[in-house]
KOLTORNU-569447 format. One line per field, with one value per residue (C-alpha): x, y, z; residue in three letters. Coordinates in steps of 0.02 Angstrom, whole numbers, plus 50000, padded with zeros to 5 digits. Example, Ala and Ser with C-alpha at 12.3 -4.5 7.8 and 13.67 -1.06 7.14 Angstrom:
BEGIN
xx: [50615,50684]
yy: [49775,49947]
zz: [50390,50357]
aa: [ALA,SER]
//
This chain:
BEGIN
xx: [55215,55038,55071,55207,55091,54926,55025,55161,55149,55044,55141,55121,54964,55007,54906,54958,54860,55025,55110,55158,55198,55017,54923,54829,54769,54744,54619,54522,54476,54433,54312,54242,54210,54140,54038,53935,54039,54105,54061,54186,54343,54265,54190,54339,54420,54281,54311,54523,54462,54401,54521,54664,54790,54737,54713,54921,54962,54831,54936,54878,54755,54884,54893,54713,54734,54876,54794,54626,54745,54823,54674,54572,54766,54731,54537,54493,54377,54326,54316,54182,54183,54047,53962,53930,53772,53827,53811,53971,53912,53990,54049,54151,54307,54375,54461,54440,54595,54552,54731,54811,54811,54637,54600,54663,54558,54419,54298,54254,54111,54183,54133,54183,54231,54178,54372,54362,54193,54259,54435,54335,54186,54321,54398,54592,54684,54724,54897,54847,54671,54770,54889,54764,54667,54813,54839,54673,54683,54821,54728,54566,54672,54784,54727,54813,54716,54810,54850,54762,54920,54876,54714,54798,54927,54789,54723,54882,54873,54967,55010,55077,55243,55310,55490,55573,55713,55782,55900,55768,55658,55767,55760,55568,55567,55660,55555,55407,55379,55330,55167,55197,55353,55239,55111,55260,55316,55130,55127,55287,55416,55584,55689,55850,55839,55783,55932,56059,55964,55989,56161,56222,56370,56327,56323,56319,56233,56048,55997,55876,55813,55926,56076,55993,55963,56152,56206,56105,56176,56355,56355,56232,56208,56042,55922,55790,55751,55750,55539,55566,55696,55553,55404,55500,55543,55355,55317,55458,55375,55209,55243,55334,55195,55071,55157,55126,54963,54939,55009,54875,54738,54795,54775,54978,54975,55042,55199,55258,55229,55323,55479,55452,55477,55576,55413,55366,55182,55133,55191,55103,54939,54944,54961,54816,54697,54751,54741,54569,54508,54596,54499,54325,54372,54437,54277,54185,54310,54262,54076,54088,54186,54047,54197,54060,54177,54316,54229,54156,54327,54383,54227,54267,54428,54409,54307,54447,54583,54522,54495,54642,54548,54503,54322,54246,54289,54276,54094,54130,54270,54181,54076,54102,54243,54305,54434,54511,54568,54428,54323,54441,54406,54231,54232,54330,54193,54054,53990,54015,53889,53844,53663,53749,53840,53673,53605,53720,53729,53861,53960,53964,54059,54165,54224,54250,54371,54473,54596,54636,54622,54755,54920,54851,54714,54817,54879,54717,54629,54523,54371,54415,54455,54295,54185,54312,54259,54100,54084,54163,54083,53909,53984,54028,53837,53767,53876,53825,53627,53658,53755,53608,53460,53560,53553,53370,53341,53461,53361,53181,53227]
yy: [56185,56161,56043,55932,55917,55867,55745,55659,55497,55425,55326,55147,55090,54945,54832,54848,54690,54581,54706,54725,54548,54496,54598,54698,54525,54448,54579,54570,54398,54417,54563,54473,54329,54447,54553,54398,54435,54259,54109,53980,53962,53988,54131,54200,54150,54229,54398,54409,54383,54561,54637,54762,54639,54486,54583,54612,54453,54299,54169,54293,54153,54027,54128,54106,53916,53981,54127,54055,53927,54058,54141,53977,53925,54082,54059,54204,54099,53913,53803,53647,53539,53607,53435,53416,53469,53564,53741,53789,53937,54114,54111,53957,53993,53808,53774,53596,53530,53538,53543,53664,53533,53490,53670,53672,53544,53565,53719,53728,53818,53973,54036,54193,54143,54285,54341,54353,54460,54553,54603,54661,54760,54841,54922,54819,54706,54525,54530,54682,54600,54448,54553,54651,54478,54411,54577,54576,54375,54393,54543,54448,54331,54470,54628,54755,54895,54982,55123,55156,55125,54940,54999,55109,55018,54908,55061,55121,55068,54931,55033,55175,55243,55329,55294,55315,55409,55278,55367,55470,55312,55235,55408,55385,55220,55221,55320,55255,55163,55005,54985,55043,54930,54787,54835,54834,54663,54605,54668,54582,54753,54689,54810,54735,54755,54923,54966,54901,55038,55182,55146,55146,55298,55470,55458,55278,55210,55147,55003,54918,54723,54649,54746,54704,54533,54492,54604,54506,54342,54388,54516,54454,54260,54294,54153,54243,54230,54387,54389,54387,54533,54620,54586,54675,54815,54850,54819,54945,55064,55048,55066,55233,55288,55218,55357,55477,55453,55413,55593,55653,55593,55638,55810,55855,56008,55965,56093,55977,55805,55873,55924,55781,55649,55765,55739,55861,55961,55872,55693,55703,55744,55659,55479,55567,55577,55403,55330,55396,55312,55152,55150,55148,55010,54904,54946,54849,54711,54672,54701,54561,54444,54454,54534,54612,54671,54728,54804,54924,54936,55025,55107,55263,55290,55349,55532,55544,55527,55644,55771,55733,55738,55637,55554,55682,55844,55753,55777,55975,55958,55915,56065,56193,56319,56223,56104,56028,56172,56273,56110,56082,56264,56251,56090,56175,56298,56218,56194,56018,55955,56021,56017,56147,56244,56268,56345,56464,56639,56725,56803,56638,56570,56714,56727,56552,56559,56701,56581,56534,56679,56664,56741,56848,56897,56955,57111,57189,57346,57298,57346,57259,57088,57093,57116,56975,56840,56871,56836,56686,56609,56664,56566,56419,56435,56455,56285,56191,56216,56159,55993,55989,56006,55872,55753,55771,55738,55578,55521,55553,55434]
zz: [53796,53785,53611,53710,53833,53745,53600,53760,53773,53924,54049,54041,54193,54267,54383,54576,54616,54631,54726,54908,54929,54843,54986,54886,54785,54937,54979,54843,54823,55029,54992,54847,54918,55090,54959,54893,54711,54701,54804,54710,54653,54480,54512,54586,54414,54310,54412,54407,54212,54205,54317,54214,54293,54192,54044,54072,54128,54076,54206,54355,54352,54429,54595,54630,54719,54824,54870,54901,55009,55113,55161,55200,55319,55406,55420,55347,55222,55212,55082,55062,54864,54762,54739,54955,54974,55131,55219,55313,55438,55403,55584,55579,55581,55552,55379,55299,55234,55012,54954,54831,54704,54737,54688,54533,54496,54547,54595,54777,54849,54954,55128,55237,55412,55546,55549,55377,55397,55538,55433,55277,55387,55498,55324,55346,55226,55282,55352,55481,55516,55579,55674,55739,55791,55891,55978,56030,56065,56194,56273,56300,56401,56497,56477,56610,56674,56794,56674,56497,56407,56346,56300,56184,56129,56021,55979,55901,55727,55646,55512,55581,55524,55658,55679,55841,55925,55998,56101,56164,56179,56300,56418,56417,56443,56602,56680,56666,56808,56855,56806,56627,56635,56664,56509,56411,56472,56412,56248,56234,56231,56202,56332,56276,56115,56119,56249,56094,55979,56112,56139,55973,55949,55911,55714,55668,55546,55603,55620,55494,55516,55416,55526,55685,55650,55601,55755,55877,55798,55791,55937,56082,56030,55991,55911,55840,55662,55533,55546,55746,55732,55607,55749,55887,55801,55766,55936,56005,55867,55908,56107,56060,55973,56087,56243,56125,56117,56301,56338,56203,56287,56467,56416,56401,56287,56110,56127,56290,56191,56031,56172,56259,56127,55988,55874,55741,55778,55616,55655,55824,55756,55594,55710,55817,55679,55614,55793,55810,55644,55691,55853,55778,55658,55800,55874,55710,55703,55914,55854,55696,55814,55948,56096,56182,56322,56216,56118,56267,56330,56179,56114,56219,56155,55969,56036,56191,56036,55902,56042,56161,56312,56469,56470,56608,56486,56322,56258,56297,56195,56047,56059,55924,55989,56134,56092,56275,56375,56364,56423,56559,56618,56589,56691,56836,56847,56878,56686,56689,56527,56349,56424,56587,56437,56331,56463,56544,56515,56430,56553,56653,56494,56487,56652,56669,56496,56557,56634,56442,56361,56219,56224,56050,56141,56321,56218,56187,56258,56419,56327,56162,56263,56367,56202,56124,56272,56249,56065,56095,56232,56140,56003,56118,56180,56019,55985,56124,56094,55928,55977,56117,55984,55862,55994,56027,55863,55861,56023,55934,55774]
aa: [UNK,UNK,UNK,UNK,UNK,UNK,UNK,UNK,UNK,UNK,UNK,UNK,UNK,UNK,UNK,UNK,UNK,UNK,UNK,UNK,UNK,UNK,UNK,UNK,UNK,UNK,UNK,UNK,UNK,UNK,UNK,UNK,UNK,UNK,UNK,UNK,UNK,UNK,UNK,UNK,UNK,UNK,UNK,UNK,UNK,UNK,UNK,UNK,UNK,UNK,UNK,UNK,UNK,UNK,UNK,UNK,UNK,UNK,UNK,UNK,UNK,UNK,UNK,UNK,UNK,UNK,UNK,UNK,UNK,UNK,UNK,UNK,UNK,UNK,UNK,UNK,UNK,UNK,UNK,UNK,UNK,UNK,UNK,UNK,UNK,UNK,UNK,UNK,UNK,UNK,UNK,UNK,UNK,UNK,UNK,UNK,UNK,UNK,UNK,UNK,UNK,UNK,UNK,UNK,UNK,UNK,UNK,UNK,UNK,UNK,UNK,UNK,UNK,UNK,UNK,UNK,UNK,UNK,UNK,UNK,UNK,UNK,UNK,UNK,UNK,UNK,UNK,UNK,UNK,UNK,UNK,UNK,UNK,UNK,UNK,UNK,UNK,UNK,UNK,UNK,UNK,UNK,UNK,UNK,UNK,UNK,UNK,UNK,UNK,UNK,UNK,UNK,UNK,UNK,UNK,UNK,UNK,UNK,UNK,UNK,UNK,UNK,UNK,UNK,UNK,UNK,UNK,UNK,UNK,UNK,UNK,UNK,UNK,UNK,UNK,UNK,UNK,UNK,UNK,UNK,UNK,UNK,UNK,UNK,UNK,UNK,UNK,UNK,UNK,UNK,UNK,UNK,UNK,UNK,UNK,UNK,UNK,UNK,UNK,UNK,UNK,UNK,UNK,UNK,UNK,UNK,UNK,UNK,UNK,UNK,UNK,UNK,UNK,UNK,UNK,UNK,UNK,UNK,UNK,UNK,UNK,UNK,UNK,UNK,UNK,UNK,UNK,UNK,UNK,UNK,UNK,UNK,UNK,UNK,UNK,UNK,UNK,UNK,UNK,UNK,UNK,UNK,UNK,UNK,UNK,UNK,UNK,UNK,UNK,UNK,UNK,UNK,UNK,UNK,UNK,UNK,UNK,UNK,UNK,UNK,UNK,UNK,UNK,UNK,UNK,UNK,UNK,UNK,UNK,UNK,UNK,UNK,UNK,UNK,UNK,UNK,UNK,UNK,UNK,UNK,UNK,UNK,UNK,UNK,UNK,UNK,UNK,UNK,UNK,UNK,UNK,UNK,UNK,UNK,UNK,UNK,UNK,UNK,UNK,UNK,UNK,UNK,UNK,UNK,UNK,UNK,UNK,UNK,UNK,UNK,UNK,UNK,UNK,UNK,UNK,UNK,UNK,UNK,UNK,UNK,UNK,UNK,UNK,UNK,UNK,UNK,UNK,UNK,UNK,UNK,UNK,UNK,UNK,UNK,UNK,UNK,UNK,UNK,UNK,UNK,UNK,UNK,UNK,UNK,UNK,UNK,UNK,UNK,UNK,UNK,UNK,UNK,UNK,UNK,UNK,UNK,UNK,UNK,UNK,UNK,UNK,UNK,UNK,UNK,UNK,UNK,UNK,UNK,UNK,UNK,UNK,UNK,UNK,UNK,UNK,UNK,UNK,UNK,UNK,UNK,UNK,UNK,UNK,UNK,UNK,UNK,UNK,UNK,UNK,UNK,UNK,UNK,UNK,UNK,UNK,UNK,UNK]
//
């Protein structure tokens, strides 16, 4: 075995770069560009030359114009003819209008546009930086506050992969209420086409974009096109995700929100931990954009979603050993800071976690469960002049 393994044969590598619909190229030659790598079409030449892909494929070369092109159509990047003697801003987002042609002909001095800064800095690839711009374009002209839930719906990432029950989808979404009906009207929720996925019979087939797009033609007279069709689904996706999360944060206990929307334990906290990154790089794309005000809308938002908690409980929450219903407890007590929680005694702690004792811990002798609560809340002190002494130290530098 060990022979057949050390004289196999080593799978073939292959470059990725023209993958994914060119994404991944896409990419790149953005973060190049953003990186100070390349700052013409040249040098964006003379670095696909030493790329594995070109080494595979020498006419990966001919993709550079249209790519270059597609990126300056989107203003992710500008473009200015090497020979002007002029210094296009990195936060002008206007494109000039040098040709494809013109490109292969000629090399043209390359420029990031803020977008194009904000996209790269924030750690996303071009197609979900520009969905993630015209989310946050269409809330800086409507945002509704009435209820978090918009908030976190461009919070919820772009890329999540959370596909809905849409049966049980529909059951939610009815009774939401109004306000939540009207969030969902803003983000642009499509009721009626999710009411066609809910109602499908008990066993057919589901759904995909292709079938949905030729049974909205044939079946409801429908006029959009198949990239409409592909839009709304994402949107009904990301809103299902998005109540999820809202549930999360409003302190629901994780058991209830798996029951509630037929979602696995793992599913629901795998999109928590990938909601919380999202947040803080939506947080760096406001920041490179200069969105001052969204940017402190949502800035809160990526501690309340790694912790699941409301903002009054949520900086006990992220105190060693407390997670959020021992910091609602604590809260409901009287021990309403980490500063209060340093500085409490032990028993205090104790007596104010015996509402949450664990089930485990319910079983034990009297004397063994007193001496149990007070390890832990010494543990949860010992945690909280730590996190107290940390920030001290944060504030002194």
């Amino acid at each position: 075995l060990g022979q057949r393994i050390t004289t196999a044969s080593l799978p073939e590598i292959k470059s990725c770069l023209l993958s994914g619909d060119h994404n991944m190229i896409r990419r790149m030659i953005l973060e190049a560009v953003i990186s100070g790598i390349a700052s013409s079409t040249e040098e964006l030449e003379t670095f696909l030359g030493r790329t594995l892909l070109f080494v595979q494929n020498p006419a990966a070369l001919e993709h550079i114009s249209s790519i270059v092109s597609w990126l300056r159509d989107r203003d992710l990047i500008s473009l200015l003819p090497e020979t002007q003697n002029i210094t296009l801003n990195a936060t002008d987002a206007e494109s000039n209008h040098t040709g494809v042609d013109d490109l292969k002909n000629q090399s043209s001095k390359v420029e990031p546009t803020r977008l194009g800064q904000a996209t790269v800095s924030s750690g996303l690839d071009p197609e979900h930086g520009l969905e993630l711009f015209s989310d946050l374009s269409k809330a800086r002209m409507g945002l509704v506050l009435y209820d978090e839930a918009h908030l976190l719906y461009l919070l919820t990432p772009v890329y999540q992969s959370l596909t809905p029950n849409y049966r049980r989808m529909w059951q939610v979404y009815k009774q939401l209420g109004e306000t939540l009906w009207r969030i969902g009207n803003a983000i642009g929720l499509n009721s009626e086409i999710l009411k066609i996925l809910a109602t499908r019979p008990i066993g057919a087939k589901p759904l995909g974009v292709e079938d949905l797009h030729h049974h909205l033609i044939t079946q409801h007279n429908a006029t959009l096109s198949y990239q409409q069709v592909e839009a709304e689904l994402k949107v009904i996706s990301r809103f299902w995700a998005m109540l999820i999360l809202r549930e999360l944060v409003l302190e629901s206990p994780l058991p209830d929100v798996c029951s509630r929307f037929q979602v696995s334990r793992g599913a629901v906290q795998s999109l928590q931990g990938l909601a919380a990154t999202y947040a803080g790089m939506v947080e760096v794309f406001c920041v490179k954009l200069n969105w001052w005000q969204l940017q402190a809308l949502v800035s809160s938002f990526q501690d309340r979603l790694e912790e699941g908690a409301q903002p009054d409980v949520v900086k006990l929450a992220r105190v060693p050993h407390v997670k959020t219903v021992r910091a609602r407890a604590l809260k409901s007590a009287g021990i309403a800071s980490v500063e209060a929680l340093s500085q409490a005694s032990v028993e205090e702690v104790a007596e104010a976690l015996k509402a949450v004792t664990p089930f485990r811990l319910s079983w034990q002798t009297p004397e063994r469960l007193k001496k149990t609560e007070l390890t832990i809340a010494k543990r949860i002190i010992d945690g909280a002049q730590e996190s107290v002494q940390a920030q001290r130290g944060r504030d002194g530098n």
